[in-house]
N, C-alpha and C positions, 0 to 999 in steps of 0.2 A: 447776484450773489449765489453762490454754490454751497453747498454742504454734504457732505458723505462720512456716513460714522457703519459703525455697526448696526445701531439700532434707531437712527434718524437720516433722513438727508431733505434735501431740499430742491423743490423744483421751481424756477422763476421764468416768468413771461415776459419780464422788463417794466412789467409795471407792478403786478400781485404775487406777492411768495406764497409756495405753500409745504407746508412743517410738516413731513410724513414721517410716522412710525411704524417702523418696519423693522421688529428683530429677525436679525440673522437666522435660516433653517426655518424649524418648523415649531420652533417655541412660544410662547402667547405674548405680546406685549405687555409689558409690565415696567413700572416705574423702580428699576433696584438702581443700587448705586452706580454700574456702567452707563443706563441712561441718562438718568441724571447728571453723570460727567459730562455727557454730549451734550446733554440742555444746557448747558452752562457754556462750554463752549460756543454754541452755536449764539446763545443770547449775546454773547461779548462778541461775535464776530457780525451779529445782524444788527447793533450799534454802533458798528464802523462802516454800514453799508445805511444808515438810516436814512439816509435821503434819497436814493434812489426807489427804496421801497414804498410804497401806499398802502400797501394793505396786506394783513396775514389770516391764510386758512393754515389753520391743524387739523391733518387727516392721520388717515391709517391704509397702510396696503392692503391690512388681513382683514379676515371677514368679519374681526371684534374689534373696537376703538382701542380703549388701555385696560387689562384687568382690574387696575389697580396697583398699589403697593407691592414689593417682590416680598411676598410671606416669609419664602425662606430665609431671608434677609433677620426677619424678626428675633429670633434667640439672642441673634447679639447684639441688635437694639436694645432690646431688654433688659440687659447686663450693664448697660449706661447710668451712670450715678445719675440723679436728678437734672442736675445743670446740664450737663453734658446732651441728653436728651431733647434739652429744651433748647441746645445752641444747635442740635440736627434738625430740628422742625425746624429753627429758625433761618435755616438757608433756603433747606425745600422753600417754606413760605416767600423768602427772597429772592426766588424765581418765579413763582408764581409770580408775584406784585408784578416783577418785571412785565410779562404779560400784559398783565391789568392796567400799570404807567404808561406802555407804548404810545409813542403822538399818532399811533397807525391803527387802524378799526382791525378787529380780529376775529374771526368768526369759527369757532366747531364744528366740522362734519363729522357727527356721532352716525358711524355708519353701522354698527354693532355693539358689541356688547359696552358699555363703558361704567365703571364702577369703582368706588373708593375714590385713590387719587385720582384714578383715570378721569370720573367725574368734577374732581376737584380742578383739575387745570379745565376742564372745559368752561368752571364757574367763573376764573379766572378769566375768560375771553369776554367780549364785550357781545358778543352773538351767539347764540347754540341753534343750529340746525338739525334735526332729526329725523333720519331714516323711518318710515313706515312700513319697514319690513316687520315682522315678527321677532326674529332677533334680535331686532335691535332692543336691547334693555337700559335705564340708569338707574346710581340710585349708590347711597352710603352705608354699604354694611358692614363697617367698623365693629359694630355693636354687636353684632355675632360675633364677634372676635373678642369679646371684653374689654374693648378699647373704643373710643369717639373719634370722629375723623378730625386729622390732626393738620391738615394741610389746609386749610381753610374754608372745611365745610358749611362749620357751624356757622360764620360769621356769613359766607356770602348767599346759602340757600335763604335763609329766612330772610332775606333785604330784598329777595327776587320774588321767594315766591308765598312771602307772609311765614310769621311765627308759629302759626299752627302746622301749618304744612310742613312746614320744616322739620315741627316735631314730631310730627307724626311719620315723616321719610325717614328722618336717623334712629328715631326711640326703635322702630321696628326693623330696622335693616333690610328694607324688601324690596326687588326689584320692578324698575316701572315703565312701559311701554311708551310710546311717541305719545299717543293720547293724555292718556296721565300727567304725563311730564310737561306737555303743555296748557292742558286745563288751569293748572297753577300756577304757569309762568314758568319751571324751571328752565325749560327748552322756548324759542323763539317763534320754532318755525317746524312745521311735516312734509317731510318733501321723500318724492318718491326715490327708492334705494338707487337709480340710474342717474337719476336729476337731482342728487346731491351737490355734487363739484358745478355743477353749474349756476345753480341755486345760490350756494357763495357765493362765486366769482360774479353774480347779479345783483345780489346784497352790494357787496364792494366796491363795486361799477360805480353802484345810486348813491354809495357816499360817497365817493372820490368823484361825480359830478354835483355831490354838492345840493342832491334830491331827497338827502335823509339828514338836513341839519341840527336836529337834536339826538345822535344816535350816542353820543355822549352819558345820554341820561342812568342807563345801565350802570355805569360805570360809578357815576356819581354818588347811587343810592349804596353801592355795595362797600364803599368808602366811610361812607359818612352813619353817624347813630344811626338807630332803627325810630321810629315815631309813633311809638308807643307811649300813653299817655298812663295817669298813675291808675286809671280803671283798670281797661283793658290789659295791662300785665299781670294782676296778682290773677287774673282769670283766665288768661293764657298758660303763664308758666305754671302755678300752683294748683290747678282744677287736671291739668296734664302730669304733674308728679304724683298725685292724688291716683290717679287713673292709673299708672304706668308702674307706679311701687304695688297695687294690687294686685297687676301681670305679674311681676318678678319676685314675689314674696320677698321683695331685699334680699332675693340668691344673685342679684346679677345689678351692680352696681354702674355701669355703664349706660344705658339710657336714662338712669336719673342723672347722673353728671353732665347727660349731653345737657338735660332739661338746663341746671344750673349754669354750664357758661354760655349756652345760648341768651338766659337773662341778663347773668352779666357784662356779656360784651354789647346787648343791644344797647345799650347807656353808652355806649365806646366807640371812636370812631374804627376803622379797619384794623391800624396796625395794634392799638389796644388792644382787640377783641381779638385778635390772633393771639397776642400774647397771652393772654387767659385763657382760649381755648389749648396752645401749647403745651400751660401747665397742668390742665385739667388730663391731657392725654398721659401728659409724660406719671399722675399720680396714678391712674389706672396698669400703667405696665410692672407695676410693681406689685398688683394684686395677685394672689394663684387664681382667680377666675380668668383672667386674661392671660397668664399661661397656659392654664387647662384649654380655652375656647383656641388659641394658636394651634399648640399642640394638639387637638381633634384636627384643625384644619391639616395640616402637615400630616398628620398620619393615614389619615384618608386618602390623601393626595398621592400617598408611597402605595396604601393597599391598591390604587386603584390603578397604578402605574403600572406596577406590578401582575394587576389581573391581564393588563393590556398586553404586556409583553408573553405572559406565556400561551395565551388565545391567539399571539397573532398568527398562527396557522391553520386555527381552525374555521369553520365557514360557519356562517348565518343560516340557521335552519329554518326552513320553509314547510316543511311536514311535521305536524307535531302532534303528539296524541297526551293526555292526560287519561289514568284512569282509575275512576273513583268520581261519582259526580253527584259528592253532596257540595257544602258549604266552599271548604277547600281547595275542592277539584274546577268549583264555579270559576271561583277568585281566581285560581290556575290560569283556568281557559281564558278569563276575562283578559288578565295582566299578558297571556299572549296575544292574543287577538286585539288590543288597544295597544299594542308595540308594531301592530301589522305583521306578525309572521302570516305565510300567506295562508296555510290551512291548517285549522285545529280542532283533532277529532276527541270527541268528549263521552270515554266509554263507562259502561255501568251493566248491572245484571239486572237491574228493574226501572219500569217507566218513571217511577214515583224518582227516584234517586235522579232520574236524567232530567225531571222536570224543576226538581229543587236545584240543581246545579245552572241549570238555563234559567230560571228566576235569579239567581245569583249572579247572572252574568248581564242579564236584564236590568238587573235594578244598579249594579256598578255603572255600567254605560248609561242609563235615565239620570245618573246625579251628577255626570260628567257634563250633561247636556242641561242640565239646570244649571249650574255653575258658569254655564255657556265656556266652559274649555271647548265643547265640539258643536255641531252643526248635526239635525237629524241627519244629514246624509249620513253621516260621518257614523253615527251611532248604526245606522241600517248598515251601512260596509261593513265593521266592525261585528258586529253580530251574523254575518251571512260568513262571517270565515270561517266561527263554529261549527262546528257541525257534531249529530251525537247521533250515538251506536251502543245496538245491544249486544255484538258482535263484532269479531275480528275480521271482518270481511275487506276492509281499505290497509288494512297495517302494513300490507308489503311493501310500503312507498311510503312507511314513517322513518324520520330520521333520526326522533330522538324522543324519548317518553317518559316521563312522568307516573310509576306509580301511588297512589293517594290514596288507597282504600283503607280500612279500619287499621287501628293499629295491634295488631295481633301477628307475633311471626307466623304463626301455619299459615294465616288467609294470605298475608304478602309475599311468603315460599311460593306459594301454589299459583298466585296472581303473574309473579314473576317468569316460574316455570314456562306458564301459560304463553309470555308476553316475545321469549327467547325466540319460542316454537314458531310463532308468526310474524317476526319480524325480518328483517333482512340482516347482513352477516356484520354490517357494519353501523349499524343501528344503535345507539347511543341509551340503554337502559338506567335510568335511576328509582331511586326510590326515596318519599315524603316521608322519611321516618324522623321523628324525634328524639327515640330514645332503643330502636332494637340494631344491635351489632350488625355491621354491613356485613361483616365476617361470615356471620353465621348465615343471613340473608343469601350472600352467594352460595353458599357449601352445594345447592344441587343446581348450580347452573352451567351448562355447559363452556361459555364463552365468561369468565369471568372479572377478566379485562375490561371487558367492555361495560362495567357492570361499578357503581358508584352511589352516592346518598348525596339527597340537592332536597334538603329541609328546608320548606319553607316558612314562615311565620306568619301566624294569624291575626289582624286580615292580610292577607296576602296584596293589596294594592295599598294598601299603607307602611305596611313594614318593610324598608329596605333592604333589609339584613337576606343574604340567602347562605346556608351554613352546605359547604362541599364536601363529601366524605371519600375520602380516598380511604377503599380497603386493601388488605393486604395482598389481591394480585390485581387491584385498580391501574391501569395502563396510565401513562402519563398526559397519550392521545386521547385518551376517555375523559381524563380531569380535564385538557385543555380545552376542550368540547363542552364539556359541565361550566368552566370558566365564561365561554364565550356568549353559551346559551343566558348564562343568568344578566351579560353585561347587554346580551341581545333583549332582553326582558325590562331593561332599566333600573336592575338590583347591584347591589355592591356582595360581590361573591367574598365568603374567606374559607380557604381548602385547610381542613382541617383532620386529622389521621384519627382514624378509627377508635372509639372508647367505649363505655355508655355513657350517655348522654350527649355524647362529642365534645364539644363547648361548651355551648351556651345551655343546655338542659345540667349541665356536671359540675358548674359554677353556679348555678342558681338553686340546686338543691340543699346545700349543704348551708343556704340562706334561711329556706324554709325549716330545716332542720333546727336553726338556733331560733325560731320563732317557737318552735314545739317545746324546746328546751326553755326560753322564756314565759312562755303561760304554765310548765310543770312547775316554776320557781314561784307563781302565785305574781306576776307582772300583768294586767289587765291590758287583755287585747287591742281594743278601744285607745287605750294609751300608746303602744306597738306603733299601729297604725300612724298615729297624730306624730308621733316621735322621727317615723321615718320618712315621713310627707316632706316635713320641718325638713330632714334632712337633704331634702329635692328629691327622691322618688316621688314620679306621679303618681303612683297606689300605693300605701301600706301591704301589709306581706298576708295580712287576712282579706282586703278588698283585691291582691290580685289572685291569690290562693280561690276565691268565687269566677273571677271571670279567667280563669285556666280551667277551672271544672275541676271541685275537689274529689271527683272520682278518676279524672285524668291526672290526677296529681297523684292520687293514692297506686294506682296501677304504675306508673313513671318511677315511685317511692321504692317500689316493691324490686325495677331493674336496677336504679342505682344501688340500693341495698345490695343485690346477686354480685353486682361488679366490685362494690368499697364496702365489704362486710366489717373490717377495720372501723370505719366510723361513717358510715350512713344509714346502719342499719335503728329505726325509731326505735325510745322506749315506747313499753305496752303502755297503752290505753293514752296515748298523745292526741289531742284533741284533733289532730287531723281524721287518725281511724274512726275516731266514735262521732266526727261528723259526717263522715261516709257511711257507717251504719245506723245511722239517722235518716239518712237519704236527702241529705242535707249537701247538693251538688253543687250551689252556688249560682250564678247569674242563669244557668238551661234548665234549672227545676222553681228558680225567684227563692228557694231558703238555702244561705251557707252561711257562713259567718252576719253578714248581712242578708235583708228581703228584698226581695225586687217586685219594682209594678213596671208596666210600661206607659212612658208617656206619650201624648198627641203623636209625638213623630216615629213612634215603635219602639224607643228607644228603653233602654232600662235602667232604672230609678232608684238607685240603693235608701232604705229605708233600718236605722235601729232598732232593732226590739232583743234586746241581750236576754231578759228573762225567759223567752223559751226553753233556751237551750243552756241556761243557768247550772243545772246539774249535772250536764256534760262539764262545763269547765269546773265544776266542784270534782270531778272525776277524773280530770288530766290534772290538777294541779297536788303537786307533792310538797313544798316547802310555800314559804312565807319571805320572799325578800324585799329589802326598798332597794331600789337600784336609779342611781339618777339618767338623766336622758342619753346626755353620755354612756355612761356604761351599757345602755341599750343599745346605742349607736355600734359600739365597739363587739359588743357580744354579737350583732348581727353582719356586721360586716365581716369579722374578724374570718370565720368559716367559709365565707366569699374569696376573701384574700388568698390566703392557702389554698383552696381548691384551685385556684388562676393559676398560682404559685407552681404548683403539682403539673398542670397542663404544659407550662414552658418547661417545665425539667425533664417531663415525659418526652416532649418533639410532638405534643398535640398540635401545637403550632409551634412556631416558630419565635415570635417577637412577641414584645409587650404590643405594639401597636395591634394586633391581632385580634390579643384578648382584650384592648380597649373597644376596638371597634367593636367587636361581635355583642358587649354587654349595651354599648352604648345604640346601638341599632337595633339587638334583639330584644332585648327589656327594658329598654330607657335609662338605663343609668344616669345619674344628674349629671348633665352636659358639662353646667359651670365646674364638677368634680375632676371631670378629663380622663375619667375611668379609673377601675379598682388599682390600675400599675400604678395610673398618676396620684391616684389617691393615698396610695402606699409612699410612695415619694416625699408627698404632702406631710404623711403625717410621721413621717420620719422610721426607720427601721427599729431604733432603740426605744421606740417608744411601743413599736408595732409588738415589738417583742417582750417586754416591760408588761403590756395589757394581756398578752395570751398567755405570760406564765399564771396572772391574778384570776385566771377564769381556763387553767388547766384541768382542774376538776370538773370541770362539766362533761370533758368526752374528748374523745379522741381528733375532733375536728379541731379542738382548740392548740394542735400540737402543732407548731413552730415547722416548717416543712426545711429539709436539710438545705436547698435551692436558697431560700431567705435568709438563711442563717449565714450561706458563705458570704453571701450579697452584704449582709451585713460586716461580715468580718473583714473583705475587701473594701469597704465601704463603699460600695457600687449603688448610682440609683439607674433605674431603669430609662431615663429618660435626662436630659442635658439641662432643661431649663423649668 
């Protein structure tokens, strides 16, 4: 039997078929509606060839199994009345079975990555085979998408490889190695990346001579109830919702539903328990969590497409210098030298600085190896590409730099000047600034082309975010180079046009700005905080105001102000100034808003004590008002909104996806929200506009940006679904 599609065909030896996917070009396998058409084909034509055949491998030609589900597919899934939804699962699932019914043993060669669906038809086969490559991964992350795997995860993982496990694989959506995967049953077998395809075709042999007589058994259980007794389930399901609703604060309704039809279908036999998983998918598409968590995917997937195409001309730099070697400049050096560029020089004016910086890059690489991601070797390599200087002496063979030093324009002018003069012509200069104009940065450089802003975010090996600044005679070859360098680091770059603050400092400010304006109103901090937690921020706007350093906040305050004198400039005595002159700096001094101690593992410890500093907020507050959680919600984002609003009108960036990513990367914005654009979406423009005229009188941040207003009058949302 033959087959040839686009994205399957089939190879037969006369006795054993094997089902390869293989899309056309250089695209990733994935399960969209074209393959699927060919799955279906090809299942109707390997039922007219059933006798001849004995046994079926599904492989893959690439060097991943199946992604999974085609995402981009999603939007118009979504848009599916209930039924309708629940009649497309129910075909997919109607191929699978097909699978699963076969009179012929079927077996998986998971040779890479396989995940979601991809995973799901492998669950479908009566064997899984797994590569002990490193690449190779499985695993059902549905649930970072706001949705539970809908193809018949839930039903067949936990019949293989127990209820807990199961819940534990979908509630977290994480991906899991050969090891893993078979400790629990989900995979059969580990077999080496070469000695895969033979490996089946050996399985297959031994059942079709009749050597593996009960290989049935798989099959049988994934069919039939689960054998759960009435103890052991209220201790399974319920002690695992318990647990799993205290992860998600009830912001992300998705791994408690996987919990729920997982219980209910175990009492079910297969085709039952599909149909309630079915339905439990098709109610989740209809949440805005599950749009926001697509739409993250999908945008990301454009930014990073996007980075790819205009980097592809630029090369992999192997010379690299950071300089500035404290904290920041470590993490620099660390995040290059753990990506393997091949040399990385780590410059400074004093020993004390180059020894804090090499501690920093020391102690990232020791928790990588605790973690056991690497091997000591791995960490000695790793640390022997560093190298640090108190002097320019190697720079004429750097290819690309990293200013880091203080944040103060004269020292970074002058660092710069310095950095021109001993580099080579084509030498790629940026600079770690936060929040001082590239603009002005260039004005005494000679080559100023070549010359750009690649902000990084602190810590710098946790925050993926890296913010690009093109200035106003930034070369396009300089950005593409800044592009490629940050995708060579393993960051998600977004090029973003010259301002203050750029993006993500020029939208976040005018946050902390309605937090100053909310304690002037007599609104208790303490409440702030709890109100916007609730709201899925990981910190309230006074616990992240301590760990930014409220005297780096206050200096930052002082550039946005120069640049948006219109509405960022603070009123007097805002409890930000008068905790600055308290010397009240937040998590690097243990007293800001909060106290800190550190505990066992060095870490630092926020501790209460309002009454200290009691007559400071006796001193920032001017009025008396009750304001429900809402209105707090509204008052703090609303100046968020608008300032994002102001960056697309400007051509700071370009798209909403942009400004979603950069907040969702650089400050955490709540995922399940899908960002301030999608958020605006969510809660509608007349409504947006309805709340800012109710709280026009606070200030000029609360003013309607003309951008919103057309949006609104066209009735445009930024986003399709």
């Amino acid at each position: 039997m033959e087959f040839q599609g686009k994205n399957l065909k089939t190879e037969f030896d006369g006795t054993f078929l094997n089902l390869i996917f293989g899309r056309e070009g250089s695209a990733p396998n994935v399960l969209g509606a074209d393959t699927l058409a060919e799955l279906e084909v090809f299942l109707s034509k390997l039922s007219e060839h059933a006798s001849k055949v004995k046994g079926l491998l599904i492989s893959s030609q690439k060097d991943h199994f199946i992604l999974g589900a085609d995402i981009t597919e999603f939007p118009h899934h979504f848009k599916r009345e209930k039924n309708e939804m629940m009649k497309w699962l129910g075909h997919v699932n109607k191929l699978f079975n097909q699978f699963e019914d076969m009179p012929i043993p079927t077996v998986s060669l998971i040779n890479g990555m396989a995940f979601g669906g991809g995973f799901e038809i492998c669950l479908a086969t009566d064997f899984r085979l797994m590569s002990t490559a490193p690449s190779a991964k499985v695993g059902l992350l549905e649930t970072k998408l706001g949705i539970i795997p809908g193809w018949g995860g839930t039903v067949r993982l936990p019949r293989l490889a127990g209820a807990d496990n199961a819940i534990e694989w979908i509630t977290s959506g994480n991906q899991y190695g050969a090891n893993e995967a078979y400790k629990i049953g989900a995979v059969d077998g580990m077999v080496a990346p070469d000695q895969l395809k033979a490996a089946g075709l050996s399985l297959l042999t031994r059942i079709h001579k009749n050597e593996l007589p009960d290989w049935e058994k798989n099959r049988k259980r994934k069919k039939a109830p689960m054998l759960l007794n009435k103890v052991e389930s209220p201790m399974v399901f319920d002690v695992s919702k318990g647990f799993v609703l205290g992860l998600t604060k009830g912001q992300y309704p998705a791994p408690i539903k996987a919990i729920e039809v997982m219980e209910a279908g175990s009492r079910k036999n297969r085709d039952e328990a599909l149909a309630i998983e079915s339905e439990g998918f098709a109610d989740l598409t209809s949440t805005k969590v599950a749009s926001s968590l697509v739409q993250i995917f999908l945008s990301d997937q454009a930014i990073k497409k996007q980075a790819k195409q205009v980097s592809e001309e630029a090369k992999n730099i192997e010379n690299f210098a950071v300089l500035g070697a404290g904290i920041m400049g470590g993490g620099i050096a660390y995040q290059a030298a753990s990506q393997k560029v091949s040399n990385v020089i780590m410059k400074d004016i004093s020993q004390s600085s180059i020894d804090t910086g090499v501690k920093e890059a020391v102690g990232l690489f020791t928790k990588l190896a605790e973690r056991g991601k690497v091997t000591p070797a791995q960490v000695a390599q790793g640390l022997q590409r560093i190298k640090t200087s108190l002097n320019y002496d190697n720079f004429s063979s750097v290819q690309y730099v990293v200013e880091a030093v203080v944040e103060k324009e004269s020292v970074k002018a002058q660092v710069l000047k310095e950095i021109e003069e001993v580099t080579g012509r084509d030498t790629v200069i940026t600079s770690n600034t936060s929040t001082i104009s590239i603009a002005k940065l260039a004005q005494n450089l000679k080559y100023p082309e070549r010359f750009c802003g690649m902000h990084f975010f602190n810590p710098v090996p946790k925050m993926p975010l890296v913010e690009i600044i093109r200035g106003p005679k930034t070369s396009e070859s300089t950005i593409n180079q800044a592009v490629k360098f940050a995708l060579q680091l393993g960051k998600t770059p977004i090029v973003v046009n010259d301002c203050p603050g750029f993006l993500v400092n020029r939208v976040l400010f005018p946050y902390f700005f309605a937090f100053n304006e909310l304690i002037a109103d007599g609104i208790e901090w303490t409440r702030i905080d709890k109100v916007m937690e609730k709201f899925g921020w990981p910190m309230g706007p006074a616990f992240l105001l301590d760990v930014v350093g409220i005297d780096t906040g206050t200096h930052a305050a002082k550039i946005m102000a120069q640049g948006f004198p219109d509405r960022m400039i603070m009123s007097a005595g805002n409890i930000i100034e008068l905790m600055f002159q308290a010397n009240r700096f937040g998590q690097k001094n243990g007293l800001g808003f909060y106290e800190y101690k550190m505990d066992a593992k060095g870490k630092p410890v926020k501790e209460l004590n309002p009454t200290i500093f009691a007559s400071m907020m006796k001193q920032a507050t001017k009025k008396t008002l009750t304001l429900t959680d809402q209105e707090i919600v509204d008052r703090m984002m609303l100046p968020m909104l608008f300032e994002a609003a102001r960056c697309l009108e400007e051509k700071i960036v370009n798209t909403a996806n942009e400004i979603d990513a950069g907040l969702l990367l650089g400050l955490g914005f709540p995922p399940f929200r899908g960002g301030i654009m999608k958020y605006c979406d969510d809660w509608g423009l007349d409504n947006v506009v309805a709340s800012a005229k109710k709280w026009e009188s606070v200030g000029a941040m609360y003013k309607v940006p003309n951008y919103l207003l057309e949006q609104q009058k066209q009735n445009k949302k930024f986003y399709q679904f």
